[in-house]
C-alpha positions in Angstrom: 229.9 22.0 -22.7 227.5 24.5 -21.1 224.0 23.6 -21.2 222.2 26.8 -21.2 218.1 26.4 -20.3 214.7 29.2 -21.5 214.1 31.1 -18.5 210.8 29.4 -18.2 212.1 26.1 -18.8 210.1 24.4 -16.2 213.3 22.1 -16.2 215.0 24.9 -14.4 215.3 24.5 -10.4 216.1 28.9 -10.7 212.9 29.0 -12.0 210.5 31.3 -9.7 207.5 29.5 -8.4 205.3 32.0 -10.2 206.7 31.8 -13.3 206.1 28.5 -13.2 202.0 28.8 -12.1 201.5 31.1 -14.5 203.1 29.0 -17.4 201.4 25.6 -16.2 198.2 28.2 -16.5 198.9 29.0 -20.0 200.1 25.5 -20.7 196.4 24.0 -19.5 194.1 26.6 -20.9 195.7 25.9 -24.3 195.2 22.2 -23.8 191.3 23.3 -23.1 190.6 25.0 -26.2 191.5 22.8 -27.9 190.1 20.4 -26.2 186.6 21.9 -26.8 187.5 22.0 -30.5 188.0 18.4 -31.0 184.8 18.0 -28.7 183.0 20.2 -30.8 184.1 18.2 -34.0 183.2 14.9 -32.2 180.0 15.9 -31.7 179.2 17.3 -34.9 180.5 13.8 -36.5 178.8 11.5 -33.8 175.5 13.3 -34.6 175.9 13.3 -38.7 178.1 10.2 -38.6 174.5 7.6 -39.4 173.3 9.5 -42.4 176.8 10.0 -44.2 177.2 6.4 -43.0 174.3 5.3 -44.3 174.3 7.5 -47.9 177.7 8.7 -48.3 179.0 12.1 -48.7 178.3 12.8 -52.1 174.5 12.6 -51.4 174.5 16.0 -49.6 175.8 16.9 -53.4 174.0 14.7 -55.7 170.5 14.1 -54.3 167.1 15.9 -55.9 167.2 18.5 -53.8 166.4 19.9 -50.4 163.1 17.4 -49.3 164.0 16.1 -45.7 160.4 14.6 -45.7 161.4 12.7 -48.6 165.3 11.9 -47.7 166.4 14.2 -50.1 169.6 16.4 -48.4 171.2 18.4 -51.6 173.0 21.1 -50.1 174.7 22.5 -53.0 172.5 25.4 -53.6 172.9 26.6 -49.8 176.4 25.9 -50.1 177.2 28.3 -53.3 174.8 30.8 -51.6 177.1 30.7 -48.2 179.9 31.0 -50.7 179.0 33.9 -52.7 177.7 35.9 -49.6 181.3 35.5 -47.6 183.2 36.0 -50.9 180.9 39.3 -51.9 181.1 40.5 -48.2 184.9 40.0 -48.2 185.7 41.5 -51.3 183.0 44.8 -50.6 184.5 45.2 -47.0 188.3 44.4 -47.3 189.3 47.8 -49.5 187.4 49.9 -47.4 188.9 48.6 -44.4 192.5 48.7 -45.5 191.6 52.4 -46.8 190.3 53.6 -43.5 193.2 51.7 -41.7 195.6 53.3 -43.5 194.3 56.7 -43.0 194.5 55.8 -39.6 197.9 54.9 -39.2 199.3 57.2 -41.6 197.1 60.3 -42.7 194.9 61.4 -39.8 195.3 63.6 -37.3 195.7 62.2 -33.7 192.2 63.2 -33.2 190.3 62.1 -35.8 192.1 59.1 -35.8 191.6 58.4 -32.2 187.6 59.4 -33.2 187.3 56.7 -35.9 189.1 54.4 -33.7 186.6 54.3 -31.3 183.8 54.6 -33.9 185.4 51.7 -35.2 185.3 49.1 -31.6 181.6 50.4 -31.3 180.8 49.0 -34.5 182.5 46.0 -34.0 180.6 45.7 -30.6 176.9 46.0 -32.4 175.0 42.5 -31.6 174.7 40.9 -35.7 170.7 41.1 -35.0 170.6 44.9 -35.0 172.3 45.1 -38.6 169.9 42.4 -39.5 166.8 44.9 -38.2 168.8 47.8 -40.3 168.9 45.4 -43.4 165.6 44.4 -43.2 164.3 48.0 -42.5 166.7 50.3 -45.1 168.5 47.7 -47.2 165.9 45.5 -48.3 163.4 48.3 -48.9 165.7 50.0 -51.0 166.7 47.2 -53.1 163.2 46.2 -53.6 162.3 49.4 -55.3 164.8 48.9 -57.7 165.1 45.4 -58.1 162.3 43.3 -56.3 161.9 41.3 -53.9 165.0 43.2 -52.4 165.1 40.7 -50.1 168.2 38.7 -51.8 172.2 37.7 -52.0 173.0 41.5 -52.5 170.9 42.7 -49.5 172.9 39.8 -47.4 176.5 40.8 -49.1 175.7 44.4 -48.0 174.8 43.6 -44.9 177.5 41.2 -44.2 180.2 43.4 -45.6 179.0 46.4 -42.9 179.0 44.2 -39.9 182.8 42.4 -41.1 184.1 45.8 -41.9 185.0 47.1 -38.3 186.7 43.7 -37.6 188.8 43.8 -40.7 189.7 47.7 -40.2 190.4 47.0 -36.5 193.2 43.8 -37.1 194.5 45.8 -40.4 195.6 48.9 -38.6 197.4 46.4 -36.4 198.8 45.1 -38.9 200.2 48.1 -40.1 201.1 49.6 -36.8 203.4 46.3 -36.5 205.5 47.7 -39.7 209.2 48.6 -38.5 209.1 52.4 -38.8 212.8 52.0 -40.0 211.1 50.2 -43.7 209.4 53.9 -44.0 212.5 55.7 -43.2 214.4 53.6 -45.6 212.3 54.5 -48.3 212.0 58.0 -47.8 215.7 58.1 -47.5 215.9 56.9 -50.9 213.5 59.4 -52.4 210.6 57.2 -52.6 207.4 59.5 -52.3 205.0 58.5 -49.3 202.0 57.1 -51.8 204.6 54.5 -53.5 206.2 53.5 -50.2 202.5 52.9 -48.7 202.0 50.7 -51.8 205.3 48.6 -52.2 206.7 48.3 -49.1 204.0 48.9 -45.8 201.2 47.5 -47.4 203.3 43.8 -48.6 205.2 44.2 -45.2 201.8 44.1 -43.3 200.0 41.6 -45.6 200.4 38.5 -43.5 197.8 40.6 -40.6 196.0 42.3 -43.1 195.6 38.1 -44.7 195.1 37.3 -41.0 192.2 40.0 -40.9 190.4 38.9 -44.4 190.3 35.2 -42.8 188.6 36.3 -39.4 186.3 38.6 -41.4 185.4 36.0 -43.8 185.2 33.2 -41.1 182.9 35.2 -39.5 180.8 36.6 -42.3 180.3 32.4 -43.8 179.4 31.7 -39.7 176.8 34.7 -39.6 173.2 33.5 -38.9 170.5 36.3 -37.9 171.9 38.9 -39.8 171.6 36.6 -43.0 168.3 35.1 -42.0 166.6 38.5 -41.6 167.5 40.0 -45.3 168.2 36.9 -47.7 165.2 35.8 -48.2 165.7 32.2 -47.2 164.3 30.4 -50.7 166.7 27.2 -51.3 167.9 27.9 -54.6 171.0 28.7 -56.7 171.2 32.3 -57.4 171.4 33.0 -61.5 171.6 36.9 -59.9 172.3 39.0 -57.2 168.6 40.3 -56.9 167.5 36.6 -56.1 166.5 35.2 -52.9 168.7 32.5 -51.1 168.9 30.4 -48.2 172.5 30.3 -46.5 173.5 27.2 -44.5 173.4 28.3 -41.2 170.3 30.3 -41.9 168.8 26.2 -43.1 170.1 24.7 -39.4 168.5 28.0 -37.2 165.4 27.8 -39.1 164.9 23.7 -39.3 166.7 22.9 -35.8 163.6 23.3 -33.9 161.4 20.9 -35.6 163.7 18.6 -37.0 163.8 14.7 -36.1 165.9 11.9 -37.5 167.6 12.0 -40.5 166.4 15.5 -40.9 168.0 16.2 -37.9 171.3 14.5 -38.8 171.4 16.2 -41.8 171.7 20.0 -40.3 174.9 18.5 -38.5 175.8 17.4 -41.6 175.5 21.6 -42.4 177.1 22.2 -39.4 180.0 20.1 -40.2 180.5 21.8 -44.0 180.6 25.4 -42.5 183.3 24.6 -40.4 185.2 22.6 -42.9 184.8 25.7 -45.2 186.6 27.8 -41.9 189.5 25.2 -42.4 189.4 26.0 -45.6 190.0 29.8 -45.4 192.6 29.2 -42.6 194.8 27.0 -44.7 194.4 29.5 -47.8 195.7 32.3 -45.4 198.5 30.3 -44.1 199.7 29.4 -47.7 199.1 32.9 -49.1 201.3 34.1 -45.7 204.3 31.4 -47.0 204.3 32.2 -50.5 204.3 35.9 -49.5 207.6 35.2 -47.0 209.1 32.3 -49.6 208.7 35.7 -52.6 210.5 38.2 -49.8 213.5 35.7 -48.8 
């Protein structure tokens, strides 16, 4: 029996010395990441571990409300604010994106498209604090004449959904662009016009990126601080509208960090620790949504 061996099997003595640096390369800077990761969560639970400890989870859910000087650590109302701004931003954002992703990949001319593409990375590349200074200055303002204060949940969801939208455009079209050009061909062959081909069978071939992209955008829209700071008004409340005021929950740790102590202090890792279970959250729905979308296609 013939054993046959990868080509960079590292078990291989044929195996050129290079190949092998550059996979022990790869190898250890995977191992680091995610070694910071688990660091990162370490931290986060060493530093919120005495207050859960001492309390118990269900506190940060059940208490009076948000009084650190009187031990009081309800986070629900930040947490349903953090919610509604990342689902709002999502769902404003994502059909635009896929629209103008589309258009790119299959509509525009070669340069337009290559236009918008770069229009696209600049955007992507603004720092979050200028679209803060362009919500407070032109979004809030406007809202407030309609709908005061105007600064509020739909101020952030605009903003969010403006500075989420190049990401999501940018990983869509790659999505898209990863489409076998033979599934088009296919369906032309068979008569299918170009709108109903785009529909049923490019846009549910690409949906596991395009999923991919609505996680990143949403992991980073729920993770925005400055931009969310700046335009939401930062009152700790439950919104019973989009025209109130909130306070999201990594607004509550950038805002409180600096003069926090003791179990005030604790209790902002605590924060810290609920925005990134809420990323692990998103991650897991993507990854189920991608296997119920292959399970439906096999």
């Amino acid at each position: 029996m013939r054993i046959t061996t990868s080509p960079f099997s590292f078990a291989s003595r044929h195996t050129p010395k290079g190949d092998v640096l550059m996979w022990s390369f790869f190898a250890v800077a995977s191992f680091l990441a995610s070694l910071i990761l688990v660091l990162i969560v370490a931290f986060l639970l060493g530093e919120a571990g005495p207050l859960v400890t001492e309390g118990g989870f269900a506190r940060f859910f059940t208490d009076p409300g948000w009084w650190p000087k009187e031990q009081s650590f309800n986070m629900t109302a930040m947490l349903v604010s953090s919610l509604l701004l990342t689902v709002g931003a999502t769902l404003v954002a994502a059909p635009f994106a896929v629209a103008v992703a589309v258009f790119m990949v299959f509509m525009g001319p070669a340069w337009l498209t290559q236009l918008m593409r770069r229009l696209v990375e600049a955007s992507a590349a603004v720092p979050t604090v200028v679209y803060g200074l362009w919500g407070v200055t032109t979004v809030v303002p406007a809202l407030n004449a309609f709908h005061p204060p105007g600064a509020s949940l739909l101020a952030g969801i605009v903003v969010l959904a403006l500075m989420v939208m190049p990401t999501l455009t940018i990983l869509s079209r790659e999505a898209l662009q990863a489409v076998p050009d033979s599934f088009m061909q296919a369906s032309s062959a068979l008569g299918v016009s170009r709108a109903r081909t785009l529909a049923h069978v490019v846009l549910p071939a690409a949906w596991p990126g395009i999923c991919a992209s609505l996680v990143l955008g949403a992991a980073r829209a729920i993770g925005e601080t400055m931009a969310v700071l700046m335009v939401c008004g930062n009152i700790v409340q439950t919104p019973n509208s989009l025209f109130d005021p909130v306070r999201a929950l990594t607004s509550n740790i950038a805002l409180e960090m600096p003069y926090a102590m003791g179990t005030h202090r604790s209790s902002l890792f605590v924060a810290g620790l609920m925005v990134l279970l809420l990323v692990t959250v998103l991650v897991m729905i993507r990854e189920g949504a991608v296997r119920e979308r292959q399970g439906a296609g096999s």
